[in-house]
N, C-alpha and C positions, 0 to 999 in steps of 0.2 A: 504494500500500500504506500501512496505516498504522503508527503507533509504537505496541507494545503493550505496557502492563505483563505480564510474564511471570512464574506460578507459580517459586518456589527450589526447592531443597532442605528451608529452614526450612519453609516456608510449608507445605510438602506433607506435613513430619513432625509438623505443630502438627494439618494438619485431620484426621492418622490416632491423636489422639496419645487421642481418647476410645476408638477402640475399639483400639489395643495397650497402653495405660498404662490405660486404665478411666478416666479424667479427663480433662478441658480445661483449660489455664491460659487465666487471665481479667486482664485489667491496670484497675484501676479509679482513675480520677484524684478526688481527691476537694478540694473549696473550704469555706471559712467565709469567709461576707462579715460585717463589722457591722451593715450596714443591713439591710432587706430589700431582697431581686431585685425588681423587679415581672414580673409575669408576663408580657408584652408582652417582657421583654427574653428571658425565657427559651424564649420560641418563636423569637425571632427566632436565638439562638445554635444553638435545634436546626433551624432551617429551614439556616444555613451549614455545619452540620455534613452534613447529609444533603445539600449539593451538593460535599462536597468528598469526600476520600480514603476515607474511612471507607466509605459506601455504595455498598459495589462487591461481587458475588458473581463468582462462578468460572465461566468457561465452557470447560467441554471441547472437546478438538480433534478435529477428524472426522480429522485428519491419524495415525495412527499413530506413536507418537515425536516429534510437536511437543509443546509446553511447553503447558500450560493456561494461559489467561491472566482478566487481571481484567477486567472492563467495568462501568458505570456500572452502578445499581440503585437502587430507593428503600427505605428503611427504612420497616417498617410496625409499629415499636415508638413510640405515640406518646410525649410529652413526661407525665411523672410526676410529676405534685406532691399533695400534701397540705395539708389546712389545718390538722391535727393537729401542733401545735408540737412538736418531739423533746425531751431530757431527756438531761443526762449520761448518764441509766440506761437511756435506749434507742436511743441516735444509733448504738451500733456496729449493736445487733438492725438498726438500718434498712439500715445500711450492708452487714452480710450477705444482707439482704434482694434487695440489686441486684445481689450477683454473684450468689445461689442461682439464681434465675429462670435457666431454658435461652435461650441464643442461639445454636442448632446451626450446622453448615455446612448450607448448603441452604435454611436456613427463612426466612422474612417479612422477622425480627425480625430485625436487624443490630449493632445495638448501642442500645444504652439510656441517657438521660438522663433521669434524675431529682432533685427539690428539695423542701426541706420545713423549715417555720419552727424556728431553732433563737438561743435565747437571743431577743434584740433584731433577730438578723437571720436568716442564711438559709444554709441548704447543701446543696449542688449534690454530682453523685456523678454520672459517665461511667464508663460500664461498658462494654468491647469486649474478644472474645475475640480471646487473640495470635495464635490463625491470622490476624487479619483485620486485626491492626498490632499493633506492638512499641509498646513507650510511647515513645520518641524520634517515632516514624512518627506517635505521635494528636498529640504534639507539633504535629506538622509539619500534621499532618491537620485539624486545628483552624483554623490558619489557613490553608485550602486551596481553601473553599468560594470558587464563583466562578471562580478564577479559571482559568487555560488550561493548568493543569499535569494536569489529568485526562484519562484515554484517550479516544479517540473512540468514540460513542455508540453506533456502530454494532458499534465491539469489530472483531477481526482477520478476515477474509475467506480465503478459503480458499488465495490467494497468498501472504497472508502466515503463515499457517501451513508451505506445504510449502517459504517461505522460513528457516524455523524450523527447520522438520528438517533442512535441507541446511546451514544456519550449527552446529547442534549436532553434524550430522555431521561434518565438516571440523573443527570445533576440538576434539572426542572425538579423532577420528584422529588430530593434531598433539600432544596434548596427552599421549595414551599412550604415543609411540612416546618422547616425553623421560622418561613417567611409568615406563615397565614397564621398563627397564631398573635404575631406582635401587632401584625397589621389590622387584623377583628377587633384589636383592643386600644385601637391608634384611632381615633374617632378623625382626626388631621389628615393621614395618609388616607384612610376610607373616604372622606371627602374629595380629597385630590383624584381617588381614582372615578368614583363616581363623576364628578366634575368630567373627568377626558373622556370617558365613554357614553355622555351624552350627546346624542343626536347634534349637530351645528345646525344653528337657529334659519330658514327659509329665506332665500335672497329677498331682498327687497325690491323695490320696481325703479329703485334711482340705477341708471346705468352704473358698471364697475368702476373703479378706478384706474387710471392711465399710468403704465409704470415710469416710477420717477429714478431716472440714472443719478448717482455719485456724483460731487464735484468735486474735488481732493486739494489738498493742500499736502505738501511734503518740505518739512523743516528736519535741519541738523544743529545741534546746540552741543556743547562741551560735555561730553561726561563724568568727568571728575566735578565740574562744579553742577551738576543733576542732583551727584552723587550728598557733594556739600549742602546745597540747600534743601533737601528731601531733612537728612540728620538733623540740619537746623531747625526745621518742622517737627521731630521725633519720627520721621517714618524713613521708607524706604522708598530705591529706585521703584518700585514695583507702586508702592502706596500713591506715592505722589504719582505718578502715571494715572492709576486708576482716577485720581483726586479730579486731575487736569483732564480726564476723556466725561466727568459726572460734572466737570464746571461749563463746560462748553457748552454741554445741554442745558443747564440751567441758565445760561446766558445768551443763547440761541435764538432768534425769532421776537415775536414782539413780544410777548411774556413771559420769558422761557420758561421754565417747569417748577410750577408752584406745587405740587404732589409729588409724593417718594417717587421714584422710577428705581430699574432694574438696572445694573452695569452689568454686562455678562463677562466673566472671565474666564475665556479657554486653562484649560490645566489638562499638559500632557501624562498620558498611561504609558507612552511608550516606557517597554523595561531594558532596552541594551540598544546600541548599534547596530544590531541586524533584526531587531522590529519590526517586519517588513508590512505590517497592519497597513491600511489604507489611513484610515483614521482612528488614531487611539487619542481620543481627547475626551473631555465634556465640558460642557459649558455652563461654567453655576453660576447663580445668577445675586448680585450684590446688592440688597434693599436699601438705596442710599437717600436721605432726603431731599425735597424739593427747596424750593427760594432762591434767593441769589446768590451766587460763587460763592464761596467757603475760602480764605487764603489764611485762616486763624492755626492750623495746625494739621496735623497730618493724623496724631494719634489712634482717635477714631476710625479712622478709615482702615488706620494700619491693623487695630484689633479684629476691625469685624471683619477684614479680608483674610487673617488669618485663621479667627474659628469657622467661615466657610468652606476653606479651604481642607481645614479639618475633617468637616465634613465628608469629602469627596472621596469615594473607593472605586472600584475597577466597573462597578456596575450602578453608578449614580446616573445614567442615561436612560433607563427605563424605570418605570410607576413597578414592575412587577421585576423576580428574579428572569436574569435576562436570558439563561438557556430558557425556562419557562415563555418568556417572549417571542425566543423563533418560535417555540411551536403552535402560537396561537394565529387564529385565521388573519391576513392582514387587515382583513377590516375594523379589527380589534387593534390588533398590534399598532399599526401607527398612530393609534391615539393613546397609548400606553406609554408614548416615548416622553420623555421629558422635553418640556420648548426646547429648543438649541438658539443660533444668537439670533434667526429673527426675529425672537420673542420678545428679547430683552432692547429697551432702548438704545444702549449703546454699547459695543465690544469694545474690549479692553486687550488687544491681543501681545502681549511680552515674548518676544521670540531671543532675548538672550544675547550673547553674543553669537556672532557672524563665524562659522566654523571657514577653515583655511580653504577647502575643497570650495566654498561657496564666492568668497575674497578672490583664489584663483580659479574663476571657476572657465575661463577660454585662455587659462594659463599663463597670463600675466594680472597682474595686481589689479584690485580693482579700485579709481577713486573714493566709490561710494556705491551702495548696496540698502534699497530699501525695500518694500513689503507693503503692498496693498490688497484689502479683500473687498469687493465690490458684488454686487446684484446686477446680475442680465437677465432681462433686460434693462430692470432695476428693480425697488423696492414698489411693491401696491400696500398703497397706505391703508386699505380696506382687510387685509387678510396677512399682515405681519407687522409689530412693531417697532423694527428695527429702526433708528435716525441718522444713526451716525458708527462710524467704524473707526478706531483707529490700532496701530499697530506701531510697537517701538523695537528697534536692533539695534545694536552694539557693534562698530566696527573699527577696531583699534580703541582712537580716545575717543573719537564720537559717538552719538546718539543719533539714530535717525529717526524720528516720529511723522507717521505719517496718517492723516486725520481726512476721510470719506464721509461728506454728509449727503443728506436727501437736501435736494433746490429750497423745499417751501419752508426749510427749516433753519436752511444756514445760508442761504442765497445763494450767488453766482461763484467763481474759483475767489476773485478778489476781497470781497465780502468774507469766506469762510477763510483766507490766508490772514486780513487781517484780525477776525477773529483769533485763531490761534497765534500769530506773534501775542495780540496783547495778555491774553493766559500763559502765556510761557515767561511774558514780561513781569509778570504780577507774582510771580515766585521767584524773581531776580535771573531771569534765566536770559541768553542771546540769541534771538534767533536768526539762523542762516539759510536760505532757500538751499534749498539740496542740490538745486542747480543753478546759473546763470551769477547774477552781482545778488550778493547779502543784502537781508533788509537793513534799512541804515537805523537801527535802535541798538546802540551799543549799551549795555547794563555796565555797572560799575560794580566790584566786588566790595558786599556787606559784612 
């Protein structure tokens, strides 16, 4: 028999999440080198990418109640460049260019690498929808190619699926008999699940909502002094992140958010380097209060982020035990999942530092390395309530934070950039466009 990567919970709520939510979130790694790539390296990065994690499609089980699992496949999205050098004034149009284009489940295309001349050198854009990896996972996927950490070619055999069923069955059964006793006497969790398995309420006769695309802003600021003025607050790189992605929305729009809203914070399961999961994450969700920005301390933030955190185990993704999960009908099952981030107002996504394979990732250095997650075709304000995304990495001394709203919430790109300089301003922080000339607001050190 062999070892098979096996569909989650996440994985199976991201490839249904275009037709229950009307969108797909998309994770796009983005570079600026100084030089130019040469084009020779840039096939050779997408020839290891297409032999590693990434290019894998989904194969259903003839088994009833086995797991779907992943198997090898090739990308039939070639490599994208241009000879058209980009422009302050049109490098983001390009960059939305690479998530708009569809990369369904099912279809050719798998994920997308594209480059195009910018300044004196060059920049590169990976674009992969998160059913088919988390950004820790293209991380990891990146450098993957080759080598023996991918499923066998052949994919699982029909022993090893009805060994599937009989391992989900058995640990469902063990897993219930310790689950349904606490849960009968949890009148909270009884609520929550009753809540996800009723019926959704009858559309109304007002036409749908028109999906609203991202408009992004992407700043670089110091991170040794992130590091300083988080301490100085009592919290952490992590806290003050969270602080600064829950001020935004409260600052947002013309009233921003007078009610608690949710921050959702990804937190990765992966357990080693060859974790070859699609997605091992979940996304809990941070009950933060409403009113105006908060720049009094961090503490708070930092406690409750951390007994959340506390909270979270290998199986905080589903209302029920999650082998128990696969085997219920899905018309059950995906109401059993816990929201994921379009639920929550704003993602909080902390990817760490920038690993060397990713820095050189077309094998020479790269200036800078950021991370964006967006909705295609965007967010429907009617059926998820997602507002805002943002996502922070570490590369060398820098910080790169990069901040995704919906239009009606944070306006046009100039509108949501100044937005974020001035919240990064108001924690003593400098910000610098990730690209083109700095904002000219130099902070002085307190």
């Amino acid at each position: 028999m062999t070892s098979a990567v096996r569909l989650n919970p996440t994985d199976e709520m991201l490839h249904r999440a275009a037709d229950t939510l009307g969108s797909s979130r998309i994770v796009q790694v983005l570079w600026t080198f100084r030089d130019p790539v040469p084009t020779a390296a840039l096939h050779a990065a997408w020839h290891r990418l297409d032999r590693g994690w990434l290019s894998r499609r989904v194969r259903n089980s003839p088994v009833p109640g086995a797991r779907r699992s992943w198997v090898p496949a090739r990308n039939e999205e070639a490599l994208a460049t241009t000879p058209t050098p980009l422009t302050d004034a049109t490098l983001t149009d390009w960059m939305d260019t690479q998530v708009k284009a569809p990369l369904p489940p099912g279809g050719p295309a798998l994920w997308r690498l594209a480059a195009a001349p910018y300044a004196d050198g060059t920049v590169v854009s990976l674009t992969v929808p998160h059913f088919r990896c988390d950004g820790l996972g293209i991380f990891r996927a990146i450098g993957s190619g080759g080598d023996d950490t991918r499923p066998p070619a052949a994919g699982p055999g029909l022993l090893d699926d009805l060994a599937d069923l009989a391992r989900q069955t058995l640990h469902g059964g063990l897993a219930t008999a310790r689950w349904l006793p606490a849960t009968l006497a949890d009148p909270d969790r009884l609520g929550r699940i009753r809540t996800a398995l009723r019926p959704p309420a009858p559309a109304g006769p007002e036409p749908p909502a028109a999906p609203r695309f991202f408009t992004s802003a992407i700043f670089e600021t110091d991170a040794a002094r992130w590091e300083r003025r988080a301490d100085a607050y009592g919290g952490t790189v992590n806290s003050l992140f969270v602080e600064i992605a829950a001020n935004l929305v409260r600052t947002a729009g013309a009233g921003g958010a007078s009610a608690p809203f949710d921050v959702g914070i990804p937190v990765s399961l992966r357990r080693s380097e060859r974790d070859a999961r699609a997605n091992a994450l979940v996304v809990m969700p941070l009950t933060v209060p409403g009113g105006p920005a908060r720049h009094h301390g961090l503490r708070e933030t930092r406690q409750a982020t951390k007994d959340l955190l506390r909270a979270t185990g290998e199986h905080s993704g589903t209302l029920v035990p999650e082998p128990l999960w696969h085997l219920l009908p899905e018309r059950h099952a995906h109401r059993l999942k816990n929201p994921g981030a379009q639920q929550t107002t704003v993602v909080a996504s902390n990817f760490g530092r920038t690993p060397e394979a990713i820095a050189r990732f077309t094998g020479q250095e790269a200036a800078g390395v950021a991370v964006r997650t967006m909705n295609v075709p965007g967010v429907l304000p009617d059926r998820a309530r997602l507002r805002a995304s943002l996502c922070l990495l570490r590369t060398g001394d820098r910080l790169t934070v990069t901040v995704t709203g919906i239009p009606d919430r944070f306006g046009d790109a100039t509108s949501l950039r100044r937005l974020v300089d001035e919240e990064l301003e108001s924690w003593g922080l400098t910000a610098q466009r990730w690209w083109g000339l700095p904002t000219p607001h130099p902070v002085k050190e307190s």
